[in-house]
ZAKEVO-519475 format. One line per field, with one value per atom (N, C-alpha, C): x, y, z; residue in one letter; residue number from 1. Coordinates in steps of 0.05 Angstrom, whole numbers, plus 32768, in hexadecimal, padded with zeros to 4 digits. Layout:
N
xx <- X,...
yy <- Y,...
zz <- Z,...
code <- A,...
pos <- NUM,...
***
This chain:
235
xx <- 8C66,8C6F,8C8C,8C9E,8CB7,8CC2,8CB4,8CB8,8CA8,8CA1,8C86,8C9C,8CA5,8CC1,8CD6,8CDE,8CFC,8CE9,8CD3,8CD3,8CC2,8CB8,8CA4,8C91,8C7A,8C6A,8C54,8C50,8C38,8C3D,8C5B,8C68,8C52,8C4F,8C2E,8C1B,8C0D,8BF2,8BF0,8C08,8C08,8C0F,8C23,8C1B,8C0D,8BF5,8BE7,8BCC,8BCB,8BBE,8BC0,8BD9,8BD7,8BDA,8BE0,8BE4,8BFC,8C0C,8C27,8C38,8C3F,8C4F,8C72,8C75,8C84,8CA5,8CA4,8CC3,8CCB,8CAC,8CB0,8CBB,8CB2,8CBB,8CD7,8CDA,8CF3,8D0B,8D02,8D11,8D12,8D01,8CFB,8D11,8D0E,8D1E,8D3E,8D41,8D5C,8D6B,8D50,8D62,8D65,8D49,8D58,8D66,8D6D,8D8D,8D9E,8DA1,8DB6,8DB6,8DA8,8DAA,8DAC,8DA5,8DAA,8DC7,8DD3,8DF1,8E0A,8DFD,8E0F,8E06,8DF4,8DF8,8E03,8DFE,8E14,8E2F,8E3A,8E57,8E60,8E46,8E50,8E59,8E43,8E46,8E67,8E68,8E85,8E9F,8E94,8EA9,8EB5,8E9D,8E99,8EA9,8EA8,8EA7,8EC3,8ED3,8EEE,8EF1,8EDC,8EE0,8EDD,8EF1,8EE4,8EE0,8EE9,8EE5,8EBE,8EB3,8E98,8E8D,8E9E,8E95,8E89,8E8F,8E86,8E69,8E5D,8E42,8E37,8E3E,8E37,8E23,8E20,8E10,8DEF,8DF6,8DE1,8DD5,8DDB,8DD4,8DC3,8DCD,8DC1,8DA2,8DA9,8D92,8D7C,8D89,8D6C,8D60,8D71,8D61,8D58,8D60,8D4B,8D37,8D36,8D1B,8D0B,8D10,8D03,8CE9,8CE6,8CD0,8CB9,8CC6,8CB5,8CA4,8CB9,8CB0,8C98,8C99,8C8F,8C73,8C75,8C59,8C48,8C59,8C46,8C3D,8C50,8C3C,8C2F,8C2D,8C10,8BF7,8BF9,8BEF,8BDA,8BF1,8BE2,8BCF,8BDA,8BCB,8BB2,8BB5,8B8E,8B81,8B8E,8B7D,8B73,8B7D,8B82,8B60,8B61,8B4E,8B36,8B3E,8B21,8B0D,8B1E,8B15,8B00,8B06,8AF7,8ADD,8AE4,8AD2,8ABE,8ACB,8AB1,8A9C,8AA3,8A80,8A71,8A87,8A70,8A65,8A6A,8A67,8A48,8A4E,8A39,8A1F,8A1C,8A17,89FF,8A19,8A02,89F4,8A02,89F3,89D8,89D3,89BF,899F,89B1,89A0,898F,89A3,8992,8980,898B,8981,8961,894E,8932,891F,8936,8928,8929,893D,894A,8939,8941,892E,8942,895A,8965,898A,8991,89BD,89C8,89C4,89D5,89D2,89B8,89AE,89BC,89C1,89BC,89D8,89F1,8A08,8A10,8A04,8A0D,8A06,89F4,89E7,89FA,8A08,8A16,8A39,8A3D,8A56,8A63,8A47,8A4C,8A5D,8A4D,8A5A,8A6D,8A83,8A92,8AAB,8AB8,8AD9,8AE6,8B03,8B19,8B2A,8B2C,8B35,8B23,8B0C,8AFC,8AEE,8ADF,8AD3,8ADA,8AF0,8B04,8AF3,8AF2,8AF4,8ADD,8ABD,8AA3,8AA3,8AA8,8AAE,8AA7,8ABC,8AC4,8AB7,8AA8,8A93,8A77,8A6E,8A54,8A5E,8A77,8A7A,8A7A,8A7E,8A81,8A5E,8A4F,8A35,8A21,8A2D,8A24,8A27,8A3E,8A40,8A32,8A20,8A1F,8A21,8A09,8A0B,8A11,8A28,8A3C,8A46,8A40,8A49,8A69,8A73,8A98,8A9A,8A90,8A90,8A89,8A7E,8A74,8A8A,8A92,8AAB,8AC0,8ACE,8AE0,8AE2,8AC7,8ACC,8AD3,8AC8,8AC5,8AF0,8AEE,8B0F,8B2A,8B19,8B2D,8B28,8B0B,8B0C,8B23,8B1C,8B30,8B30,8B0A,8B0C,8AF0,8AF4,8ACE,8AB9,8AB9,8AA0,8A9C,8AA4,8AA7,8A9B,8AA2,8A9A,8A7C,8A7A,8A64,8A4C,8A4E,8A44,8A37,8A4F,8A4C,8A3D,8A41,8A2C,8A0F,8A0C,89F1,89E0,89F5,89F1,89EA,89F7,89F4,89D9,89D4,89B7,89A1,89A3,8997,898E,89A2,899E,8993,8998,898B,896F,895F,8952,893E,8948,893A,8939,8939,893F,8926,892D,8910,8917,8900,8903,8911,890D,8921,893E,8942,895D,8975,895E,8965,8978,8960,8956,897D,8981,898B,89B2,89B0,89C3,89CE,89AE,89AF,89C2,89B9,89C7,89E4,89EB,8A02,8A17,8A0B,8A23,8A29,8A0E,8A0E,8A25,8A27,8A3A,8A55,8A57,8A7A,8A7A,8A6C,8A72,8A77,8A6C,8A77,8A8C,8A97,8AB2,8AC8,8AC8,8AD9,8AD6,8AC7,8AC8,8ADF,8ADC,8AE3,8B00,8B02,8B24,8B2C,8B28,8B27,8B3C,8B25,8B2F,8B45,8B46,8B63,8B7C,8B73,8B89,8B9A,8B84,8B8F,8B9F,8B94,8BA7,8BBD,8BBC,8BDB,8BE5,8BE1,8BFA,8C05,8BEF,8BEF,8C0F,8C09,8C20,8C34,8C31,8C47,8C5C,8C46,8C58,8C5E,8C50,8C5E,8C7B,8C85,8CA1,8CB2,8CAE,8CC1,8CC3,8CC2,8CC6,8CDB,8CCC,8CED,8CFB,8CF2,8D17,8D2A,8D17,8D29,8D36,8D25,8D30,8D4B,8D4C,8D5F,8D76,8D72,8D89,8D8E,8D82,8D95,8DAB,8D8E,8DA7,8DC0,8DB8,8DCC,8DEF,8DDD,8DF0,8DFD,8DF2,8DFA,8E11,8E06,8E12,8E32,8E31,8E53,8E59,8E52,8E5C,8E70,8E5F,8E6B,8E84,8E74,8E8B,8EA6,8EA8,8EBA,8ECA,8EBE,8ECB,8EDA,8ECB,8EDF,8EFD,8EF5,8F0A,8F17,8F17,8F2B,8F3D,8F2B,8F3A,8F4D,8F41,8F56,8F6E,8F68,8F7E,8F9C,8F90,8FA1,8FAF,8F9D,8FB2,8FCC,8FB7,8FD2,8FE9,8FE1,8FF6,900D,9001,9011,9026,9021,902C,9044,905A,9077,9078,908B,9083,90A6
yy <- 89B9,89A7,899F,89B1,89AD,89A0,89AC,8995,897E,8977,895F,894D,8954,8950,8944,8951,8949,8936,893B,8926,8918,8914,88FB,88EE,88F6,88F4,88E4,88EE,88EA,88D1,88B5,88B1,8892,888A,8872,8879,888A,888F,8898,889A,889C,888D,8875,8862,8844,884B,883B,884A,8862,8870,8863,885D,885B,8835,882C,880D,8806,8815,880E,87FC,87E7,87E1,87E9,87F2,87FF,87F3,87D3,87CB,87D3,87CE,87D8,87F8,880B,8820,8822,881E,881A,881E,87FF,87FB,8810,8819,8831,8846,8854,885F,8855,8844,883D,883D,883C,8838,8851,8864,8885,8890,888F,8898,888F,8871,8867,8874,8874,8884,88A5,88AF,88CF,88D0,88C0,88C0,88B8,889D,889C,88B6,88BB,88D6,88EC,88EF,8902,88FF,88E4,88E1,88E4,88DE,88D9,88FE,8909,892E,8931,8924,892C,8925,890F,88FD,8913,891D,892B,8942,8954,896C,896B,8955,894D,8962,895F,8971,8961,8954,893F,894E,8968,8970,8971,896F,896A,894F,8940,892F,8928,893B,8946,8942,894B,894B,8932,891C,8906,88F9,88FC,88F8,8911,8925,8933,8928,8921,8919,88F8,88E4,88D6,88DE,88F5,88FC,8903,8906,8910,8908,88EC,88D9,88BF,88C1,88B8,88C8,88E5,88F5,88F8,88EA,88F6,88E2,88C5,88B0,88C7,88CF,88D6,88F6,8902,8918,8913,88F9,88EF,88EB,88DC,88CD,88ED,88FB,8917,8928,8922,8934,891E,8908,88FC,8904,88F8,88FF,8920,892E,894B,8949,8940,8946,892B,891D,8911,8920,892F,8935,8950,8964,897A,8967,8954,894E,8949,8944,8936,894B,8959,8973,8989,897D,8982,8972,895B,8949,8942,8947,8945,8954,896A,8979,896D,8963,8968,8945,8935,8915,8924,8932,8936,8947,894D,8963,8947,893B,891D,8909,890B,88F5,8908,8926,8933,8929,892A,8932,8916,8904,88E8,88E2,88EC,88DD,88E0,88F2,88F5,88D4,88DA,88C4,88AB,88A0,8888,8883,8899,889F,888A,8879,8867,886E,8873,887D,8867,884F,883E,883D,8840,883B,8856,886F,8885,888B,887C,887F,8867,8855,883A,884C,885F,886D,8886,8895,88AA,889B,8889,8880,8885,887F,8887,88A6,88AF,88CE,88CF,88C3,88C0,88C8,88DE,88D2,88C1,88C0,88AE,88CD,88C8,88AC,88A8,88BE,88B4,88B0,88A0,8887,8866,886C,8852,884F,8865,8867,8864,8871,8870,884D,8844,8821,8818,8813,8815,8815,8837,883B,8822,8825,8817,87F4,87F0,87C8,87C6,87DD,87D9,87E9,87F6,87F6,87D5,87C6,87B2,879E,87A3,878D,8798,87AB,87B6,87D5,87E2,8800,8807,8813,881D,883A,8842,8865,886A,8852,8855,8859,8846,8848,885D,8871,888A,88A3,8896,88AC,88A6,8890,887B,8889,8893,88A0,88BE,88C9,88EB,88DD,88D1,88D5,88DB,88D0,88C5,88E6,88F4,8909,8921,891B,892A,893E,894F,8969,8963,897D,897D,8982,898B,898C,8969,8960,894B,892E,892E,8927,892B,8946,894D,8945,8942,8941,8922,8914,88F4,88E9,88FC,88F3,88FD,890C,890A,8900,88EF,88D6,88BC,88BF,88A0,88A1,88BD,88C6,88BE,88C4,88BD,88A3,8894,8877,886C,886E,8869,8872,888D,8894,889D,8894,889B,88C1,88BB,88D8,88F2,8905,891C,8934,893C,8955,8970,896E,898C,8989,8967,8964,8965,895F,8957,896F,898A,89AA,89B6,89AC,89B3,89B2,8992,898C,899A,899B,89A3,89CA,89DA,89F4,89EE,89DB,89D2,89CA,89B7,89B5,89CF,89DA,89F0,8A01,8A07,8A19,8A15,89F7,89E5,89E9,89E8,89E4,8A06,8A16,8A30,8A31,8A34,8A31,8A22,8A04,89FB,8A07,8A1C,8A2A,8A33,8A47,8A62,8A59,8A44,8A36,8A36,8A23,8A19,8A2B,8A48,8A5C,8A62,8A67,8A75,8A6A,8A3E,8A33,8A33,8A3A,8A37,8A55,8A69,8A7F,8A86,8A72,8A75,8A5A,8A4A,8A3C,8A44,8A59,8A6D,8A7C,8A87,8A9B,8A86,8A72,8A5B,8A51,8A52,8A4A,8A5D,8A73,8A85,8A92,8A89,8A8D,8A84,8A6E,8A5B,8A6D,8A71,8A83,8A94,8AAE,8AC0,8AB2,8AA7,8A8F,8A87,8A77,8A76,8A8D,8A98,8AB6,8AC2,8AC5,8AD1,8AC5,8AA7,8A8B,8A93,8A95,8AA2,8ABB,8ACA,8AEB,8AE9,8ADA,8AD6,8AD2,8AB4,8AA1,8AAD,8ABE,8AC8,8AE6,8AED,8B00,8AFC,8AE8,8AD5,8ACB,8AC1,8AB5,8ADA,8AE4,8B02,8B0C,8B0D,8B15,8B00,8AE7,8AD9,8AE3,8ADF,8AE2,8AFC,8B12,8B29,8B2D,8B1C,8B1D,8B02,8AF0,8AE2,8AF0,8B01,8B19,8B2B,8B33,8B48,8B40,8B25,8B11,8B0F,8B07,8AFD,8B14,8B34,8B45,8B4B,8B4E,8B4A,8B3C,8B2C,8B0C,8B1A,8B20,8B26,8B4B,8B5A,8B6A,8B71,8B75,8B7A,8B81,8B74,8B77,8B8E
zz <- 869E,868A,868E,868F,8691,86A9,86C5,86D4,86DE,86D6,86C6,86B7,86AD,8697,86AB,86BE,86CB,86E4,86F2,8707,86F7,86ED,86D8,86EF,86F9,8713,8705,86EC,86D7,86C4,86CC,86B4,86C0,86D6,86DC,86C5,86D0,86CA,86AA,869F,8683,867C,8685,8672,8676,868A,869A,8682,8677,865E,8645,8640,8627,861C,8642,863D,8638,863C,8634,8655,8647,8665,8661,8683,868E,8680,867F,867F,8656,8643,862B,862A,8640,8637,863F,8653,865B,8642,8636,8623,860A,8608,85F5,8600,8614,8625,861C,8622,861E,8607,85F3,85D3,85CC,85D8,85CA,85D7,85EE,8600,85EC,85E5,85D8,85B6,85AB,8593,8592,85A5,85AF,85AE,85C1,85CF,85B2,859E,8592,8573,8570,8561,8563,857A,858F,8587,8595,858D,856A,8557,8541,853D,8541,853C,8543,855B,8569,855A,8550,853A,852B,851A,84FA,84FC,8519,8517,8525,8534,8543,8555,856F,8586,8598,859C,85B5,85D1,85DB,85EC,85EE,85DE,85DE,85E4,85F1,85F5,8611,861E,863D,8639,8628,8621,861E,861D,8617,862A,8648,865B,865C,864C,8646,8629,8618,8600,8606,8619,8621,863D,8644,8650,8641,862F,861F,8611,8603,85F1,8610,861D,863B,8638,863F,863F,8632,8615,8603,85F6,8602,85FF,860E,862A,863F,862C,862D,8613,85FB,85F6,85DF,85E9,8603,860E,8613,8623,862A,8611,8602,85F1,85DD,85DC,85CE,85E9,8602,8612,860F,860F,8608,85F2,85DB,85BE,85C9,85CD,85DA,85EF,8604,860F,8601,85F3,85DC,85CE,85C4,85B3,85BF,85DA,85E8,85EE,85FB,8601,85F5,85DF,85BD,85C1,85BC,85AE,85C7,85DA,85F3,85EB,85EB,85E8,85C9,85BD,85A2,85A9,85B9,85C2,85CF,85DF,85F8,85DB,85C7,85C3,85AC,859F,8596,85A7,85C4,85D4,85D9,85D9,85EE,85D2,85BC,85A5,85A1,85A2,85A5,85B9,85D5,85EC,85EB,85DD,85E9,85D5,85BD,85AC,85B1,85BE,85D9,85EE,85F6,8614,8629,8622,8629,8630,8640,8641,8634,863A,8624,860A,85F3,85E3,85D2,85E9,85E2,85DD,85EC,85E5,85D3,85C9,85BC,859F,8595,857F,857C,8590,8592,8585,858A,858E,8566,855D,8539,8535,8541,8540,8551,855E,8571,8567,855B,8558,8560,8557,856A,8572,8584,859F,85B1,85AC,85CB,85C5,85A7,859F,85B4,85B9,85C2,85E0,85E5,8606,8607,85F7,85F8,85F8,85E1,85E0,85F6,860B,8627,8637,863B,864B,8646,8623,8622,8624,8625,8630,8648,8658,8678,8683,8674,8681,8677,8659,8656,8674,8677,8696,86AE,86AE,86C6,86CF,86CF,86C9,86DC,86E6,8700,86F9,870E,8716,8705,870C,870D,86EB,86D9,86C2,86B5,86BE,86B1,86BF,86D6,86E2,86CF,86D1,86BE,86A4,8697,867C,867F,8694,869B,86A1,86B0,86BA,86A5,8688,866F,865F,8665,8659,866D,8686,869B,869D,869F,86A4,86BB,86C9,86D9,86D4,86C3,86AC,86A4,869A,8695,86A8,86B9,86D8,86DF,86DB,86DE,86D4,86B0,86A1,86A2,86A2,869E,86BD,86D5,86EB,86E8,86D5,86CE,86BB,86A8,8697,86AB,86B1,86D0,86D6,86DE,86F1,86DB,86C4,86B4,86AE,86AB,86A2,86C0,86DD,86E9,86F9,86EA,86F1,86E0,86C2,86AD,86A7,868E,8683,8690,8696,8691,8686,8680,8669,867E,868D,869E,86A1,86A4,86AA,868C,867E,865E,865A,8660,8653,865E,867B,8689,867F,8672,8673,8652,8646,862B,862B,863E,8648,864E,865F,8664,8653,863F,862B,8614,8613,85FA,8608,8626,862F,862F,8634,8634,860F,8601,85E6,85D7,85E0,85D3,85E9,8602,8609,8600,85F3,85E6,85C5,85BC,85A6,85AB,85BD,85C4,85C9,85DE,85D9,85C5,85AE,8599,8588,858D,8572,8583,859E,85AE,85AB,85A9,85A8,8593,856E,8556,8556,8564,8562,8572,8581,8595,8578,857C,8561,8541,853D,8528,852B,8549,8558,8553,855E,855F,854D,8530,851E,8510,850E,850A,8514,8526,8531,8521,8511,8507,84F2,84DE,84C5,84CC,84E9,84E9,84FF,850A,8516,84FE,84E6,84D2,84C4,84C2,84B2,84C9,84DD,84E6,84EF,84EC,84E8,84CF,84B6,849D,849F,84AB,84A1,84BB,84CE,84EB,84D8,84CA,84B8,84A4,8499,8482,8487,84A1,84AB,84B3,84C3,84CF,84BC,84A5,8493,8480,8486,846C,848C,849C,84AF,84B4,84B5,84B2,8491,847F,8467,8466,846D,8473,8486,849D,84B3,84AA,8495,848C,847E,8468,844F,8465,847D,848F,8498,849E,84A9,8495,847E,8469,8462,8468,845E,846E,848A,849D,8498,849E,849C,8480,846C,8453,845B,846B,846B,847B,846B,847A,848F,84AB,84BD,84C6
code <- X,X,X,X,X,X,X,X,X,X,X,X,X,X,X,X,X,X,X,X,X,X,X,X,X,X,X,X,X,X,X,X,X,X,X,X,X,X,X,X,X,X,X,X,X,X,X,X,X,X,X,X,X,X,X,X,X,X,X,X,X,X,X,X,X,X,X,X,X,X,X,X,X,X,X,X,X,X,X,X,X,X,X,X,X,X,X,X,X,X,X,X,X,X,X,X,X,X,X,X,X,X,X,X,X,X,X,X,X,X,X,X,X,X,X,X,X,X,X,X,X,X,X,X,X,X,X,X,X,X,X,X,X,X,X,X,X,X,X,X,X,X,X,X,X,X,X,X,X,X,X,X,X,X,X,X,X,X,X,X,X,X,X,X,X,X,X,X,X,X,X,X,X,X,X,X,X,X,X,X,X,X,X,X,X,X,X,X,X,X,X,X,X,X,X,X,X,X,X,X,X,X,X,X,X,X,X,X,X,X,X,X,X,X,X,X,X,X,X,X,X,X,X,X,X,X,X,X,X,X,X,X,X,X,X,X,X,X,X,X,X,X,X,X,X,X,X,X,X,X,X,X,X,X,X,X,X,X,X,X,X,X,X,X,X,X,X,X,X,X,X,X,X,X,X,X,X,X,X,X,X,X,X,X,X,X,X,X,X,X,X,X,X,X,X,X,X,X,X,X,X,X,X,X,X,X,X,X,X,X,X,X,X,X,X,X,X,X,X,X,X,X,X,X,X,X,X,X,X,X,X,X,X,X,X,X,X,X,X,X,X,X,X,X,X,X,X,X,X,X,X,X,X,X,X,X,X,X,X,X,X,X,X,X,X,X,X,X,X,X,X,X,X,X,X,X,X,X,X,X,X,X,X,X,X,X,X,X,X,X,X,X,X,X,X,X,X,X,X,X,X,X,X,X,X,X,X,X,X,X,X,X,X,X,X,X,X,X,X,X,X,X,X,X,X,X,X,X,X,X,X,X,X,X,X,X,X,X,X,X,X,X,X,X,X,X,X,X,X,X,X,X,X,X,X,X,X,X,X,X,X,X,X,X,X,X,X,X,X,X,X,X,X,X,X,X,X,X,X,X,X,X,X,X,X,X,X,X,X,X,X,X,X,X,X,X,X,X,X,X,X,X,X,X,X,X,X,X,X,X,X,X,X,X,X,X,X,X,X,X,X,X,X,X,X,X,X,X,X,X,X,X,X,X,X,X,X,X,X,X,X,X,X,X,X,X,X,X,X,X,X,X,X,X,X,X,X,X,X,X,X,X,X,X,X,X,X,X,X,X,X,X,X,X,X,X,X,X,X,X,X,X,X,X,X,X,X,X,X,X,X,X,X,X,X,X,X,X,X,X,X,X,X,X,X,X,X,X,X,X,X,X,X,X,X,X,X,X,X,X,X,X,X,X,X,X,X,X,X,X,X,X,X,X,X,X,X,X,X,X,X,X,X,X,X,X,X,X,X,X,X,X,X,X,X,X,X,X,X,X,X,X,X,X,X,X,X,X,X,X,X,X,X,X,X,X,X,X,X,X,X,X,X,X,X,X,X,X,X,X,X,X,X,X,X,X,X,X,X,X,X,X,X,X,X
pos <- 1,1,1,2,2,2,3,3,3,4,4,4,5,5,5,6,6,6,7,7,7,8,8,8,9,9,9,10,10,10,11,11,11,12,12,12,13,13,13,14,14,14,15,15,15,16,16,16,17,17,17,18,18,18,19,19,19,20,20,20,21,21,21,22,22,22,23,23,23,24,24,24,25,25,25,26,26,26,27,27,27,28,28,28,29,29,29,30,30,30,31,31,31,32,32,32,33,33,33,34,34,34,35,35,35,36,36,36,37,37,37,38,38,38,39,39,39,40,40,40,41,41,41,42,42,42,43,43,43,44,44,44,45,45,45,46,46,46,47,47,47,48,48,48,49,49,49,50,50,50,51,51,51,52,52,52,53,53,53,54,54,54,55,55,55,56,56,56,57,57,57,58,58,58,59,59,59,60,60,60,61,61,61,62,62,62,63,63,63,64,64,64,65,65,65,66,66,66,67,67,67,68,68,68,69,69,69,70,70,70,71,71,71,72,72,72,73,73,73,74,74,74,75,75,75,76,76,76,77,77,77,78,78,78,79,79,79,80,80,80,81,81,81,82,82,82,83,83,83,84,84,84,85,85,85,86,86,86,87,87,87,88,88,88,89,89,89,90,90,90,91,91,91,92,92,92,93,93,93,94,94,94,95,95,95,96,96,96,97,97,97,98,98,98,99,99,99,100,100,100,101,101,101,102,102,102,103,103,103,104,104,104,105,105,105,106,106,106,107,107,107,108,108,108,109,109,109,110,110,110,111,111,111,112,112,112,113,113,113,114,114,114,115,115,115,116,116,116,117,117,117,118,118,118,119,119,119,120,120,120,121,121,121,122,122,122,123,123,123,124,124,124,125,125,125,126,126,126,127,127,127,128,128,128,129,129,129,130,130,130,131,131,131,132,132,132,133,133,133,134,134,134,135,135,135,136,136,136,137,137,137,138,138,138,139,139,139,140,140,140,141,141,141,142,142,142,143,143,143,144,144,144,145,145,145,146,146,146,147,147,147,148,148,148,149,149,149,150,150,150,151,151,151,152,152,152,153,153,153,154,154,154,155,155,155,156,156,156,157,157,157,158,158,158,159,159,159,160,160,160,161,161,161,162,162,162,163,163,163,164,164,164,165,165,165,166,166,166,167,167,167,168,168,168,169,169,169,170,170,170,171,171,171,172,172,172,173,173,173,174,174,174,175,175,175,176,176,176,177,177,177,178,178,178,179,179,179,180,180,180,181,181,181,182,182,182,183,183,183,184,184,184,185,185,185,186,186,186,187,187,187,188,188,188,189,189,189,190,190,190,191,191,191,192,192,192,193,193,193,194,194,194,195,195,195,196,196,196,197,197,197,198,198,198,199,199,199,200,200,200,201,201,201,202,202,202,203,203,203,204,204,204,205,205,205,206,206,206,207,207,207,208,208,208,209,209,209,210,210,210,211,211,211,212,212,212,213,213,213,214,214,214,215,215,215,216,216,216,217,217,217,218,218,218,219,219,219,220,220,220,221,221,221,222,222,222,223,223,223,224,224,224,225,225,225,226,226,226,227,227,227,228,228,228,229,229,229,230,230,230,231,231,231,232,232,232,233,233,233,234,234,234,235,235,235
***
């Protein structure tokens, strides 16, 4: 992540994702450098340390870095969701498909039960098999989910629609998701209890920013009282 962050290798293909063009972000880029930098200077104003002003080329790096910050982690939180919602997509398409007997019919009926965001992308898939039922289009969607399971799955959707459904391959794929779908359980619960851990930090970070605070604050007040006696005693 972090250096993901400093060389930005990933900064195309993300926003070739989300549709964003390049010269708009840019400009995005440029306005939070410039509002980073003069908040910066204002702190510097308030607090009259201009020797802090050295910092001023770091304070602009970071409202530069921080669109890019922004894009990666929406980025994360969709693919975080997809990841999810794949199995339970695959789990209504398996349930439909015998009564269909048809892959288009079978995902145009699934797409109800579809969440967003990758309701958006199913969309997609079933207007581009309307033009023409092509291998690429079913990779195209596995690519947006962006795992190998995934890949996998949707090349035997393809096989399907061009070879018509059968009950072994059905049986087969029906084992397959039940297994991707108690593994993204099993994530699931691991991921809510690592952010459990997560936010739980914040409470005693705060708590020990109080007693830290509260601490220098009683220690300053004393070593002012020491000071003053000094200062007051015949020399």
């Amino acid at each position: 992540m972090f250096n993901e962050l400093l060389k930005e290798r990933l900064l195309d293909a993300h926003l070739e994702f989300f549709g964003k063009d390049k010269k708009k972000f840019l400009i995005h880029r440029i306005l939070y450098a410039v509002v980073v930098t003069m908040l910066y200077t204002m702190i510097i104003m308030v607090i009259k340390k201009p020797i802090l002003l050295i910092g001023l080329p770091a304070g602009f790096y970071l409202g530069w870095k921080f669109a890019y910050i922004k894009l990666l982690a929406t980025k994360k939180n969709i693919d975080v969701k997809n990841s999810f919602l794949f199995p339970q997509f695959l789990q209504s398409f398996i349930a439909l498909l015998p009564s269909s007997g048809n892959v288009y019919q079978t995902l145009k009926v699934a797409l109800k039960y579809t969440p967003d965001p990758l309701d958006k992308e199913l969309i997609k898939l079933i207007r581009k098999i309307e033009n023409g039922n092509d291998r690429n289009a079913y990779l195209e969607f596995a690519d947006y989910i962006g795992s190998s399971e995934a890949y996998m799955v949707m090349n035997m959707i393809y096989q399907f629609s061009e070879q018509g459904v059968e009950k072994d391959s059905i049986q087969e794929l029906e084992r397959y998701i039940q297994n991707l779908q108690e593994n993204k359980v099993d994530e699931l619960i691991q991921h809510k209890m690592n952010a459990s851990d997560k936010f739980g930090l914040f409470p005693i970070l705060i708590s020990l920013f109080l007693v830290g605070g509260f601490a220098g604050v009683i220690f300053l007040h004393y070593m002012t009282n020491v000071t003053d006696a000094l200062n007051t005693m015949p020399k």
